[in-house]
DRENPA-129597 format. One record per residue: residue number from 1; residue in one letter; x negated, y, z of N, C-alpha, C in turn. Coordinates in Angstrom, 3 decimals, always signed. Layout:
BEGIN
{pt NUM,A,{X,Y,Z},{X,Y,Z},{X,Y,Z}}
...
END
This chain:
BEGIN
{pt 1,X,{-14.107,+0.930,+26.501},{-13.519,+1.764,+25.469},{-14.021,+1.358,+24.084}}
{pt 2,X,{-15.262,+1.339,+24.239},{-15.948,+0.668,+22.511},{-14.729,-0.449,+22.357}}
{pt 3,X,{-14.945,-1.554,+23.120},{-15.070,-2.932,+22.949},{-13.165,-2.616,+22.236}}
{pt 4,X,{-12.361,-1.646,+22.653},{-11.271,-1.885,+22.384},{-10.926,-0.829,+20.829}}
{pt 5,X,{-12.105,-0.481,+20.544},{-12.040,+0.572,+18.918},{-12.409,-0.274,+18.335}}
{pt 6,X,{-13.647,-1.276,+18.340},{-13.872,-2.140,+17.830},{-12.901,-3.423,+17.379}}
{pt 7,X,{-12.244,-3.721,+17.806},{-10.695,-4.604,+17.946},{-10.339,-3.832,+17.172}}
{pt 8,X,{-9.288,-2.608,+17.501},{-9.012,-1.934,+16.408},{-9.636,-1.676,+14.714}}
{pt 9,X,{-10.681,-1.381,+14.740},{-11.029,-1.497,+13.455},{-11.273,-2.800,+13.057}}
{pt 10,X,{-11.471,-3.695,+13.386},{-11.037,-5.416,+12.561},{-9.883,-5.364,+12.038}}
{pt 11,X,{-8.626,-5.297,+13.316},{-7.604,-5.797,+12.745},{-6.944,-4.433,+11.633}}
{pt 12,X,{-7.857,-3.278,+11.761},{-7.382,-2.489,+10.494},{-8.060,-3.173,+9.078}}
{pt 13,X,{-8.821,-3.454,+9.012},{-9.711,-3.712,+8.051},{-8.909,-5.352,+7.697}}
{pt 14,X,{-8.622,-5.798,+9.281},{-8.130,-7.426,+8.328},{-6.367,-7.229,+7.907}}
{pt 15,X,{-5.943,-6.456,+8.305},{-4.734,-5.694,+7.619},{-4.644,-5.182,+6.670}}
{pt 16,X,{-6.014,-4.701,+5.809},{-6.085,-4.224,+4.532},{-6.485,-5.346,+3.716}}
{pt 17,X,{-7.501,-5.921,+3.968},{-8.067,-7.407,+3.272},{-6.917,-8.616,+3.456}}
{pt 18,X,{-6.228,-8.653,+3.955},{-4.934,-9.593,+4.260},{-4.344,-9.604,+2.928}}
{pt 19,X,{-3.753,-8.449,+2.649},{-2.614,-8.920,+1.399},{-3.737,-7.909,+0.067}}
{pt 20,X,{-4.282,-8.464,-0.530},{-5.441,-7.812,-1.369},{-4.634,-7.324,-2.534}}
{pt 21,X,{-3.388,-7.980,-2.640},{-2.680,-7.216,-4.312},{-1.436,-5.996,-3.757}}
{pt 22,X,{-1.393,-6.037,-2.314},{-0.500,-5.020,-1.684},{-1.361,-4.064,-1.559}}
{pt 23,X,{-2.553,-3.941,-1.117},{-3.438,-3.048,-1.156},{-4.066,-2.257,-2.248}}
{pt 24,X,{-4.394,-3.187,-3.327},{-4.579,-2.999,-4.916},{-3.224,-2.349,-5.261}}
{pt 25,X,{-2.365,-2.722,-5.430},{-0.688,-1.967,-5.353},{-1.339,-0.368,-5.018}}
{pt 26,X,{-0.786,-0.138,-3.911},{-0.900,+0.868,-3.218},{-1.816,+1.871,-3.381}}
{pt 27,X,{-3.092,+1.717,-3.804},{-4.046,+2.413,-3.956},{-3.842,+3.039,-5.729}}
{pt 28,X,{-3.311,+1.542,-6.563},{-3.194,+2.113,-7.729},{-1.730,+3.309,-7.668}}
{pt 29,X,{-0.888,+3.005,-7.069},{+0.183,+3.751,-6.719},{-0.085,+5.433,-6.518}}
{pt 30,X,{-1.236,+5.192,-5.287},{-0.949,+6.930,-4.748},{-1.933,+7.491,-6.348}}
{pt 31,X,{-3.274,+6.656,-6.554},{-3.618,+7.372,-7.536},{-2.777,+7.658,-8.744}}
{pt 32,X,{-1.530,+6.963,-9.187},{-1.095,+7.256,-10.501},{-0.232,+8.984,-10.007}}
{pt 33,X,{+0.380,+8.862,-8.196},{+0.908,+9.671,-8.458},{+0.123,+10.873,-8.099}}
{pt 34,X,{-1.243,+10.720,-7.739},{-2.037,+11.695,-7.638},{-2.611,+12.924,-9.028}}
{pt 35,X,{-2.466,+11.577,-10.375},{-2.898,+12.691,-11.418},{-1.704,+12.991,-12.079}}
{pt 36,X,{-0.336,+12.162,-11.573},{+0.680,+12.848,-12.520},{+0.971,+14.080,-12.004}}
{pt 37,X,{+0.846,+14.402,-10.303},{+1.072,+15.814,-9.721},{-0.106,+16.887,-10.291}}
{pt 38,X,{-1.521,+16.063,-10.398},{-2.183,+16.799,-11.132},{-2.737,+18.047,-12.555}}
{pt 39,X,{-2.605,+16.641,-13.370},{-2.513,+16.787,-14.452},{-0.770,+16.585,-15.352}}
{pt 40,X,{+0.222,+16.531,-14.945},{+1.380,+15.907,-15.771},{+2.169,+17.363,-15.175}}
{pt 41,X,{+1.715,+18.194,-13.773},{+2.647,+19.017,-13.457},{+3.987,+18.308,-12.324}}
{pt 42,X,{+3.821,+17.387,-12.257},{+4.859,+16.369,-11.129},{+4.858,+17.309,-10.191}}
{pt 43,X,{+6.352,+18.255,-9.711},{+6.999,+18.724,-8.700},{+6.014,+18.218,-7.658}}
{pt 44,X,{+5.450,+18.573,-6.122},{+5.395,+17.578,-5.536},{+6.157,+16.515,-4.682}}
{pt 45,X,{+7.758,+17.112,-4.275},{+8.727,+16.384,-3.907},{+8.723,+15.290,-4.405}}
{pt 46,X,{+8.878,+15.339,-6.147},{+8.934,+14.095,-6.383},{+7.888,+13.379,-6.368}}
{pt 47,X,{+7.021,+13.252,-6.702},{+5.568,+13.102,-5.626},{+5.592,+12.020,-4.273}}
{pt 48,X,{+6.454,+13.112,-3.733},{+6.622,+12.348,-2.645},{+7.591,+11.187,-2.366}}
{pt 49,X,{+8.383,+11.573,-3.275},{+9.895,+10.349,-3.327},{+9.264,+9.631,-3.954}}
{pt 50,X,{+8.374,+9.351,-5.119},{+7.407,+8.436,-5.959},{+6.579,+7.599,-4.999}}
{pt 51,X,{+6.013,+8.210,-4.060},{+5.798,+7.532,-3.107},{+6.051,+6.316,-2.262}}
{pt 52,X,{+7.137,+7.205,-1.762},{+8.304,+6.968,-0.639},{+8.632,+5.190,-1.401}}
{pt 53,X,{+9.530,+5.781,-2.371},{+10.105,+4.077,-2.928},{+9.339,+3.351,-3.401}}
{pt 54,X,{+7.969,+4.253,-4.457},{+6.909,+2.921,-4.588},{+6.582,+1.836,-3.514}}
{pt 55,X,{+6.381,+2.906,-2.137},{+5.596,+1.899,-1.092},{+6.650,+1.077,-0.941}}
{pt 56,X,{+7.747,+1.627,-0.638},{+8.730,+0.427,-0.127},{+9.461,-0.480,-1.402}}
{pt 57,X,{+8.818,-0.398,-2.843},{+9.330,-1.639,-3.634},{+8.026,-2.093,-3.399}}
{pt 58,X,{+6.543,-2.054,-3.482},{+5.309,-2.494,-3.332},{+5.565,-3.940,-2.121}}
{pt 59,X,{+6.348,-3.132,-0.952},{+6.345,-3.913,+0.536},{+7.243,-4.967,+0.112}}
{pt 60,X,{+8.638,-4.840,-0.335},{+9.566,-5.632,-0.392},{+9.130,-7.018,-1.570}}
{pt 61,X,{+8.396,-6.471,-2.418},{+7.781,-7.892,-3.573},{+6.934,-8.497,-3.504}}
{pt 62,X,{+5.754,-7.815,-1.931},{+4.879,-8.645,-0.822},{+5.629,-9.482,-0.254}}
{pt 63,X,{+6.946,-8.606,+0.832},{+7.509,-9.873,+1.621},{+8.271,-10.673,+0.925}}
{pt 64,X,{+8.869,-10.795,-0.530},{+9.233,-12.039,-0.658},{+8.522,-12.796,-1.484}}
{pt 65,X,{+7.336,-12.488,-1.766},{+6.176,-13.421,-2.292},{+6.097,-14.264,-0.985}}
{pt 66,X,{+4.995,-13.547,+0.327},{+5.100,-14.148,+1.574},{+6.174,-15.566,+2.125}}
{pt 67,X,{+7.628,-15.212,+1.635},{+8.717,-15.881,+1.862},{+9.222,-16.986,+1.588}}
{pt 68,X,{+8.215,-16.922,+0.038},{+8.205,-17.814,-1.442},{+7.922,-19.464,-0.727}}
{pt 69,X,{+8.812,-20.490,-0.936},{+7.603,-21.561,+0.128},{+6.746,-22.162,-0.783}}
{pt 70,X,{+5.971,-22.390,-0.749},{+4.768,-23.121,-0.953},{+4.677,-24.022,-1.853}}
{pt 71,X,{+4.532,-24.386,-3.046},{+4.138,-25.779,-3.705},{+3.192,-26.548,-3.144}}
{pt 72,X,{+3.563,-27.450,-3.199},{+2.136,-28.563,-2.592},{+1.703,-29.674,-2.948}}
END
């Protein structure tokens, strides 16, 4: 049972360290929309739709960086 949490937390950790500006993304993301619900008064719906499409324009300009081929 360890031996298979342990697995698990690598490949979480190398899933976060993998794409380091998707992660940087994301983190700056929930925090911006964390103090605009805060401090700005942001509905939280929209909040959540701020979310919602951030993550998924964040994902979509990872995968076609990823896609990008290579100079060499």
């Amino acid at each position: 049972m360890m031996t298979i949490l342990r697995e698990l937390a690598a490949e979480l950790i190398g899933m976060f360290f993998g794409e380091t500006r998707l992660a940087a993304a994301l983190l700056a993301l929930v925090a911006a929309t964390g103090l605009l619900i805060d401090f700005a008064g942001l509905d939280h719906l929209m909040g959540g739709a701020m979310l919602l499409f951030g993550s998924m324009a964040l994902l979509l300009v990872s995968v076609c960086r990823a896609a990008r081929p290579r100079v060499s």
